[in-house]
N, CA, C and O atoms as CSV, one atom per row, in Angstrom:
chain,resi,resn,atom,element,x,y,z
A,1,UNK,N,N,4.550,0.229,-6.182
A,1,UNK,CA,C,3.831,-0.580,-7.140
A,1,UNK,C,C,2.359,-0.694,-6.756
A,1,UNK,O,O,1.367,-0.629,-7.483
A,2,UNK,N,N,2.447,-0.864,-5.542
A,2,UNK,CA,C,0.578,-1.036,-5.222
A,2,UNK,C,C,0.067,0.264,-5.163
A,2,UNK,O,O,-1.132,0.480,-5.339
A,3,UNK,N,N,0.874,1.140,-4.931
A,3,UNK,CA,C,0.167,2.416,-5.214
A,3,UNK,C,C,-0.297,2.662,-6.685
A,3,UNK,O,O,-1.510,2.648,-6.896
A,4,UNK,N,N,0.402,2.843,-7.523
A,4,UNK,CA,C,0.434,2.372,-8.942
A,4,UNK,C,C,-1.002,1.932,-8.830
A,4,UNK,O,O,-2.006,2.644,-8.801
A,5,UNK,N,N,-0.920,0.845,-8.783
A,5,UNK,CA,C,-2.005,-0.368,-9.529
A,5,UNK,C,C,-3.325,0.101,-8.625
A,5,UNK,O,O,-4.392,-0.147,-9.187
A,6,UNK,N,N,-3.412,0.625,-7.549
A,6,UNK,CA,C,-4.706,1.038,-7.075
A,6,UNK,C,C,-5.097,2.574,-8.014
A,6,UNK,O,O,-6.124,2.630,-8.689
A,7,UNK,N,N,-4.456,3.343,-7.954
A,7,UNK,CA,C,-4.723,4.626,-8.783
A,7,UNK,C,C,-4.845,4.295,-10.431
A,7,UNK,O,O,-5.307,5.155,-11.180
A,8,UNK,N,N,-4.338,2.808,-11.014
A,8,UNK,CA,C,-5.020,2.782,-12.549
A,8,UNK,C,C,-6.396,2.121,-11.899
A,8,UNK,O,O,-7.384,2.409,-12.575
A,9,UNK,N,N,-6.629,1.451,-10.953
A,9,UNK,CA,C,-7.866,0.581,-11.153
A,9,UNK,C,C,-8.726,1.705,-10.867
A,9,UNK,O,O,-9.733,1.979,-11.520
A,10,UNK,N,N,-8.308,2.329,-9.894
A,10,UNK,CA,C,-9.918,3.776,-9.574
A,10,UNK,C,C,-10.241,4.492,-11.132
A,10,UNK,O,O,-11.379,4.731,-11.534
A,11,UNK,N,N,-8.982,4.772,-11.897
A,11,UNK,CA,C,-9.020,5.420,-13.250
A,11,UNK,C,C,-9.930,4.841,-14.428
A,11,UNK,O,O,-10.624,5.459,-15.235
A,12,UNK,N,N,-9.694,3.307,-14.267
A,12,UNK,CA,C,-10.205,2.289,-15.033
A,12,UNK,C,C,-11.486,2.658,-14.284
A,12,UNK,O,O,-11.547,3.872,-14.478
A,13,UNK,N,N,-12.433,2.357,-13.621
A,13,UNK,CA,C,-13.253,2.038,-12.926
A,13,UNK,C,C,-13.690,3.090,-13.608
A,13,UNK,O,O,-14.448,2.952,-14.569
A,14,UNK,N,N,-13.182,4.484,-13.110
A,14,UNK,CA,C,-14.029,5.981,-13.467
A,14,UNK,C,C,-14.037,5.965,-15.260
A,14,UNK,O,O,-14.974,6.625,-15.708
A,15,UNK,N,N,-13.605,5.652,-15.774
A,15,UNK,CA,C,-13.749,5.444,-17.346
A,15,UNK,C,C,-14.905,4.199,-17.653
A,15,UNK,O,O,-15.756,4.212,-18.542
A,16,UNK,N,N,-14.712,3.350,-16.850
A,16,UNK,CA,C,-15.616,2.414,-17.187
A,16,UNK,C,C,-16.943,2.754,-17.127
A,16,UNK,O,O,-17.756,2.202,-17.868
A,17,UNK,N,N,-17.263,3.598,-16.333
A,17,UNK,CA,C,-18.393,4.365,-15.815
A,17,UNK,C,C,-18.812,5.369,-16.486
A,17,UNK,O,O,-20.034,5.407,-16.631
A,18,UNK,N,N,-18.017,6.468,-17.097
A,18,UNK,CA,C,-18.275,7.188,-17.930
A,18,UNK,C,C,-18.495,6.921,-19.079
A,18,UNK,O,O,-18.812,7.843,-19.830
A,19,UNK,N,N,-18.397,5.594,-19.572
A,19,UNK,CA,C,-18.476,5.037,-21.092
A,19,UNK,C,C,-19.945,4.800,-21.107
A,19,UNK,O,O,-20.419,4.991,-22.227
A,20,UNK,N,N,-20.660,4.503,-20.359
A,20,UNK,CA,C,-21.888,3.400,-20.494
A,20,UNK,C,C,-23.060,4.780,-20.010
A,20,UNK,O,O,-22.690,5.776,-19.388
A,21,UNK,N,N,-24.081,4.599,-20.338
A,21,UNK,CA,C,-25.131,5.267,-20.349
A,21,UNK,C,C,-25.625,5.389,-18.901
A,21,UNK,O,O,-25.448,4.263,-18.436
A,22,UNK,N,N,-26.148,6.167,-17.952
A,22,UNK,CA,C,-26.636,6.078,-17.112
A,22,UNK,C,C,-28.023,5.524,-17.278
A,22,UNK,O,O,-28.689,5.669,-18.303
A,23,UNK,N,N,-28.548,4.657,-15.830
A,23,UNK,CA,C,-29.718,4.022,-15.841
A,23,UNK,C,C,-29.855,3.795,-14.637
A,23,UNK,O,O,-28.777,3.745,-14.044
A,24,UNK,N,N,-31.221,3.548,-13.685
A,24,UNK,CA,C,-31.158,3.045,-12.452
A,24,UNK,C,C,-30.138,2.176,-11.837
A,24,UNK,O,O,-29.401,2.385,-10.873
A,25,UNK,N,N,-30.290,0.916,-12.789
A,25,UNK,CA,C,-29.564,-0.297,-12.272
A,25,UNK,C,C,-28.127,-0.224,-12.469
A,25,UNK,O,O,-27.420,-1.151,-12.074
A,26,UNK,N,N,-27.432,1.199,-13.273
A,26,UNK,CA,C,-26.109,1.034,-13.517
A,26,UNK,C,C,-25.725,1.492,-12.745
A,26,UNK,O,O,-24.630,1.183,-12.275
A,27,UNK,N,N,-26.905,2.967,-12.023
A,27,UNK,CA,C,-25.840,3.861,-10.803
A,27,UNK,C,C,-25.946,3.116,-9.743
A,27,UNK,O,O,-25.247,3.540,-8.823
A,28,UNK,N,N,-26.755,1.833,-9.411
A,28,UNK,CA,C,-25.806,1.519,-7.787
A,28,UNK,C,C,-24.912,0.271,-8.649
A,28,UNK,O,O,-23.874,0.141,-7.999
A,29,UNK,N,N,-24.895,-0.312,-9.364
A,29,UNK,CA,C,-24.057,-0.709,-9.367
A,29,UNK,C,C,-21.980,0.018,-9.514
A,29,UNK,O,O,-20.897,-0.323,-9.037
A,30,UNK,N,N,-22.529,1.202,-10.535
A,30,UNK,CA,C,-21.802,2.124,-10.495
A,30,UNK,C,C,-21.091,2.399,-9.086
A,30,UNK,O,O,-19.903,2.653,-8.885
A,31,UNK,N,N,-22.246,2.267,-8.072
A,31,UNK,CA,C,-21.564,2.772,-6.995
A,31,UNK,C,C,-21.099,2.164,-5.991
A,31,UNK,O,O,-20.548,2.706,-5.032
A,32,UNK,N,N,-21.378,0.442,-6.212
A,32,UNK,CA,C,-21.130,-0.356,-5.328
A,32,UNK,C,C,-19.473,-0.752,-5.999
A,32,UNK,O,O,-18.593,-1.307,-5.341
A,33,UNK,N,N,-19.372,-0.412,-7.108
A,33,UNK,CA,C,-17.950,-0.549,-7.968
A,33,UNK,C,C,-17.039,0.328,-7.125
A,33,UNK,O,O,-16.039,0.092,-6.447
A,34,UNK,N,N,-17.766,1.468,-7.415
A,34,UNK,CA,C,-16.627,2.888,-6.554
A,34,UNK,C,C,-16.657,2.462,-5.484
A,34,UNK,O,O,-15.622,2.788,-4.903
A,35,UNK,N,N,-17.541,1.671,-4.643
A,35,UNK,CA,C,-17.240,1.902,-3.072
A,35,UNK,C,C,-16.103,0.176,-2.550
A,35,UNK,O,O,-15.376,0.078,-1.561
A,36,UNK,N,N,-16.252,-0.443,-3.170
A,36,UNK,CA,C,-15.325,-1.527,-3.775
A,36,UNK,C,C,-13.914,-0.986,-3.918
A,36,UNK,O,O,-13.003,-1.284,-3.145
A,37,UNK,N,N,-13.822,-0.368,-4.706
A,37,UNK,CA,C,-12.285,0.207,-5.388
A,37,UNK,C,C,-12.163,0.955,-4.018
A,37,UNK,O,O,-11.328,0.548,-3.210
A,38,UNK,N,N,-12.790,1.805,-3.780
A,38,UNK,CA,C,-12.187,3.193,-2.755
A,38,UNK,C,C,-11.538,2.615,-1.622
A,38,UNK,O,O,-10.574,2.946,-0.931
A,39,UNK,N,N,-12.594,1.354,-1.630
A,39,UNK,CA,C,-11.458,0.520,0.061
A,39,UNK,C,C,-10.291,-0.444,-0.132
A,39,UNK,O,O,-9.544,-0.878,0.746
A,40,UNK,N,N,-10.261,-0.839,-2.148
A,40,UNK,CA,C,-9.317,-1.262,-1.724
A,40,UNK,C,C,-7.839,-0.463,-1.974
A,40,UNK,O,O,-6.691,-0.856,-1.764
A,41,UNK,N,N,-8.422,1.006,-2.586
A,41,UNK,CA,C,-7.366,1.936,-2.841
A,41,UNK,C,C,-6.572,2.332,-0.907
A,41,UNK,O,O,-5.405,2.207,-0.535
A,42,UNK,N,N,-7.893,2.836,-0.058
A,42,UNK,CA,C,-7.743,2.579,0.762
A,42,UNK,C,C,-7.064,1.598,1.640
A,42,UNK,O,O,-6.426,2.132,2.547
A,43,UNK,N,N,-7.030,0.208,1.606
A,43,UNK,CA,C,-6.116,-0.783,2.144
A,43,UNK,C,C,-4.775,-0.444,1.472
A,43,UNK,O,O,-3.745,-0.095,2.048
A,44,UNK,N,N,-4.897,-0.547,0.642
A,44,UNK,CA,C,-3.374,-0.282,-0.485
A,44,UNK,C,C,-2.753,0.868,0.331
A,44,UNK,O,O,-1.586,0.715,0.690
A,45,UNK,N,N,-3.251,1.743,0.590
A,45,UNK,CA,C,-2.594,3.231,1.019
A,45,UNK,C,C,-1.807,2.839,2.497
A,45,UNK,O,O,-0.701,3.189,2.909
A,46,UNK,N,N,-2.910,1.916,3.148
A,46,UNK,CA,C,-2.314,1.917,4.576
A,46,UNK,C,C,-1.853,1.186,5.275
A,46,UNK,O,O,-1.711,1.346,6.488
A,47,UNK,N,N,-1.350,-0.301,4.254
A,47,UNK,CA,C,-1.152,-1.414,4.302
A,47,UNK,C,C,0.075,-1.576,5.501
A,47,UNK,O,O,0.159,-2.566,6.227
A,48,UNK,N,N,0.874,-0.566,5.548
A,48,UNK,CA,C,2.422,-0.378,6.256
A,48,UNK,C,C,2.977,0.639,6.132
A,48,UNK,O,O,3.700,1.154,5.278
A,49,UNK,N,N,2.092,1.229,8.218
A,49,UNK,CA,C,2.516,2.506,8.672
A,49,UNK,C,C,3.767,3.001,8.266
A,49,UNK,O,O,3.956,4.145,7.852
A,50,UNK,N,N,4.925,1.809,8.433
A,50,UNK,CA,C,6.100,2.449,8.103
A,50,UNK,C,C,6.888,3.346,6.664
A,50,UNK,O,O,7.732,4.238,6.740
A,51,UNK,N,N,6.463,2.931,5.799
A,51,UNK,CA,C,6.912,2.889,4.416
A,51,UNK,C,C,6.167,4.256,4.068
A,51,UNK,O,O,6.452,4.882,3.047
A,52,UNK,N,N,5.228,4.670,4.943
A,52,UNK,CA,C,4.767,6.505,4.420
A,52,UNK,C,C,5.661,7.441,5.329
A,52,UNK,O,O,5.836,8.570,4.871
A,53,UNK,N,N,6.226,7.165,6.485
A,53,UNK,CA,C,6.672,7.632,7.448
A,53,UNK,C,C,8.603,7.529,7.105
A,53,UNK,O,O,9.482,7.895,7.885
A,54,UNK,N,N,8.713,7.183,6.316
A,54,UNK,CA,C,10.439,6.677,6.047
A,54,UNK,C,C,11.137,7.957,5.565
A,54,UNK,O,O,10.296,8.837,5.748
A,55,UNK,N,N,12.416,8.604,4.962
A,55,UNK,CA,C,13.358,8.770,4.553
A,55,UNK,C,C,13.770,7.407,3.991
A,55,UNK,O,O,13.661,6.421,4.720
A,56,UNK,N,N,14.305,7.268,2.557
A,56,UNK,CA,C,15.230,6.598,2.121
A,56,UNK,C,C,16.543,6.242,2.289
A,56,UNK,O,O,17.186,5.250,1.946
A,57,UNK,N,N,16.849,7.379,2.964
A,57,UNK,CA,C,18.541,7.469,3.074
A,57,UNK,C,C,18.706,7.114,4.961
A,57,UNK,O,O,19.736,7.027,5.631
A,58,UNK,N,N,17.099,6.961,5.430
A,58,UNK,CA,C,17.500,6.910,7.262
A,58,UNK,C,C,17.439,5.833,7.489
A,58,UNK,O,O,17.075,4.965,6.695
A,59,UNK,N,N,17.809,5.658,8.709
A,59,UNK,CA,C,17.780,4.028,9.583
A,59,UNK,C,C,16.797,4.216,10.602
A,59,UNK,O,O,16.904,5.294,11.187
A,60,UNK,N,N,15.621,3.270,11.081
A,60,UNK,CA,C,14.558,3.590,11.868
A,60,UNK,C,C,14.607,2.413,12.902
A,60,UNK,O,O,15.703,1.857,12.832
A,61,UNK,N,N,13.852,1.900,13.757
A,61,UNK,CA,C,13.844,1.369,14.940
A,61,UNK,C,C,12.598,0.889,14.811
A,61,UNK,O,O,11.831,1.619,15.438
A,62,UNK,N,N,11.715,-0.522,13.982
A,62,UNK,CA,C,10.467,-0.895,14.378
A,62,UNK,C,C,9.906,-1.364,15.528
A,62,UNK,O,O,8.707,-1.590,15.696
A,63,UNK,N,N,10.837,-1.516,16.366
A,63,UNK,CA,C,11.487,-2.406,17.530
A,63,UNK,C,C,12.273,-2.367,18.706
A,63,UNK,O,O,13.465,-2.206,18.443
A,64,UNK,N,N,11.972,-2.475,20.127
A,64,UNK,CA,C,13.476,-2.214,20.667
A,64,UNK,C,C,14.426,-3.602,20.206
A,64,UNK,O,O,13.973,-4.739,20.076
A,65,UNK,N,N,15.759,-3.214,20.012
A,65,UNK,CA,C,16.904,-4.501,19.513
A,65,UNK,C,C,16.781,-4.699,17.874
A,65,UNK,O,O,17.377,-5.530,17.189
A,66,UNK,N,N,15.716,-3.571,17.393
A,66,UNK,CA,C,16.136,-4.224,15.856
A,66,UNK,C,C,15.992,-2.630,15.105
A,66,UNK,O,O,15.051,-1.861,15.304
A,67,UNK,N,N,17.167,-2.369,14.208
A,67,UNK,CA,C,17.179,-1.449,13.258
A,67,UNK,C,C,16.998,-1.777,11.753
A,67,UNK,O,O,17.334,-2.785,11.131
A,68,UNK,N,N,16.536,-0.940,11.447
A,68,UNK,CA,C,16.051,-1.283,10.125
A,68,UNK,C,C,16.591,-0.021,9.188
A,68,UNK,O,O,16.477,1.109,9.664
A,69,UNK,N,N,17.228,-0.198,7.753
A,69,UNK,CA,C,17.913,0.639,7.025
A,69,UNK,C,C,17.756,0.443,5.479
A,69,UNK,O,O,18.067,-0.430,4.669
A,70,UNK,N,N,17.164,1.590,5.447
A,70,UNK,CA,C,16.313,2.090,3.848
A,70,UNK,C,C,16.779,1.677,2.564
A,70,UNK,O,O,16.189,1.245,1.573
A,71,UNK,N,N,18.084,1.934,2.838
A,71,UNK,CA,C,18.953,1.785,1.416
A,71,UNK,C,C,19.691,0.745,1.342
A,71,UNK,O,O,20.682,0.633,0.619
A,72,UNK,N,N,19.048,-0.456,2.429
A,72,UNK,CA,C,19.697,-1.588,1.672
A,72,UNK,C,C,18.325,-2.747,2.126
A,72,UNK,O,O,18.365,-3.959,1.914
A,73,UNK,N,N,17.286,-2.077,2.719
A,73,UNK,CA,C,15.962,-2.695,2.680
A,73,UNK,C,C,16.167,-3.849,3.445
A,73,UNK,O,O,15.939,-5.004,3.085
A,74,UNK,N,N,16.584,-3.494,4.457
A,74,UNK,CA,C,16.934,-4.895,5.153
A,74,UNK,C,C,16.579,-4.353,7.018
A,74,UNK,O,O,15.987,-3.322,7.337
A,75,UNK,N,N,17.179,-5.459,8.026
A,75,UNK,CA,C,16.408,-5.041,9.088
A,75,UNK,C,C,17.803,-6.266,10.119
A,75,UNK,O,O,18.194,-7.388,9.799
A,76,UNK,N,N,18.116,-5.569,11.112
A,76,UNK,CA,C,18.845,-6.296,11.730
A,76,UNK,C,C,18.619,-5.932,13.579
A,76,UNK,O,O,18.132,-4.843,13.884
A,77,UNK,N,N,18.908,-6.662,14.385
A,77,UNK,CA,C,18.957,-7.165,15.451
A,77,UNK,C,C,20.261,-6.519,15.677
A,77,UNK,O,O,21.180,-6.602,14.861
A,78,UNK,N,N,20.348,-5.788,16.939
A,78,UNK,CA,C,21.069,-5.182,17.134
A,78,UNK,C,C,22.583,-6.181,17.318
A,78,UNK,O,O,23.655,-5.951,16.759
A,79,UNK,N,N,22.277,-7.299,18.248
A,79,UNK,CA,C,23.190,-8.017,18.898
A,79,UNK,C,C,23.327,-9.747,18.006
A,79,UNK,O,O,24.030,-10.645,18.471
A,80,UNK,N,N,22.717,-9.861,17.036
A,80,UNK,CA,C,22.571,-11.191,16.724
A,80,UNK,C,C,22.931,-11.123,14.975
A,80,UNK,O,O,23.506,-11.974,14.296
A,81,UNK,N,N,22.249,-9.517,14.472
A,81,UNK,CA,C,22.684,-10.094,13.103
A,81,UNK,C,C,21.756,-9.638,11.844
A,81,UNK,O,O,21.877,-8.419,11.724
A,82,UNK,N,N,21.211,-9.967,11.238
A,82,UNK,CA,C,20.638,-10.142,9.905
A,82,UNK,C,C,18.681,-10.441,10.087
A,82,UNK,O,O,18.454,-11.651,10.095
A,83,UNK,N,N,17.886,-9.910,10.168
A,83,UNK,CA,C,16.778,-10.680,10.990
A,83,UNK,C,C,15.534,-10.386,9.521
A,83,UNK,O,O,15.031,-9.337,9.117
A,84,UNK,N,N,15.376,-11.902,9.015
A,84,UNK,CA,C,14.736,-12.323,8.078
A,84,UNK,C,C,13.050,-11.847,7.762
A,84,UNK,O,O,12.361,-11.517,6.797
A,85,UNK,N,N,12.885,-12.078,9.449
A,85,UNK,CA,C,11.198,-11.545,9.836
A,85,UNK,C,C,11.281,-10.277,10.216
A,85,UNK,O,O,10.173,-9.800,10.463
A,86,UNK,N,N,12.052,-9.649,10.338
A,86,UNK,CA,C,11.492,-7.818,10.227
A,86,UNK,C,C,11.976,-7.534,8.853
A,86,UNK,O,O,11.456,-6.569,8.293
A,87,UNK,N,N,12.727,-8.091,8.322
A,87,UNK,CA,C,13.411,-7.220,6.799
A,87,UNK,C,C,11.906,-7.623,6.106
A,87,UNK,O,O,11.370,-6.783,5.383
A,88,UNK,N,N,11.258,-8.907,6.344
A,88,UNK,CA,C,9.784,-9.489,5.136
A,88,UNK,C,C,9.067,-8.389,5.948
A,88,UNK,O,O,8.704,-7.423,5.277
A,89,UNK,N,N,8.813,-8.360,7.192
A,89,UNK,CA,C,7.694,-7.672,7.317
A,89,UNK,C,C,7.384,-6.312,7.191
A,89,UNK,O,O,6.258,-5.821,7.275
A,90,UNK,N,N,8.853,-5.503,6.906
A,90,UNK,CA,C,8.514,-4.152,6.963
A,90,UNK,C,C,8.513,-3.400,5.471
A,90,UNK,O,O,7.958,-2.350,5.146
A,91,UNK,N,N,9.794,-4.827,4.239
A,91,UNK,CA,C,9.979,-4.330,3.088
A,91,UNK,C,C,9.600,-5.394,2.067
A,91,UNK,O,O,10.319,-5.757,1.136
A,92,UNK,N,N,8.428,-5.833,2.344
A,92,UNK,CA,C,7.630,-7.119,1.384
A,92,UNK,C,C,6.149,-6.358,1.743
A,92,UNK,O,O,5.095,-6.825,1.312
């Protein structure tokens, strides 16, 4: 989804830009727009190493003692159970 929504806003942005006439004062603003969007397309991209690095169907290790498993988006402790703060932090 945030991938999504960063690739319409750069789209939006680049249309918005192409609509309007060029002029001094539009190209830096023009460009302080693009350089705005690009970082936050940028944050969006790299928000959580894990989630570019996954298989869907694998089980991964963020942690020693805690596994974490794709296809049911959840995250457990090897010896205890169900673990609330790695399942938010790795699939929120």
């Amino acid at each position: 989804m945030t991938r999504w929504l960063a690739v319409m806003l750069v789209a939006v942005t680049t249309a918005a830009g192409l609509a309007h006439p060029a002029s001094a004062k539009s190209d830096v603003a023009a460009a302080i727009v693009a350089g705005v969007a690009g970082a936050a397309v940028g944050a969006a991209l790299s928000k959580n190493e894990h989630k570019a690095k996954r298989n869907r169907k694998a089980h991964f290790k963020p942690a020693p003692g805690v596994t974490c498993f794709d296809y049911q988006a959840a995250c457990y402790y090897d010896d205890a159970g169900f673990s609330r703060s790695w399942t938010k932090r790795i699939y929120r």
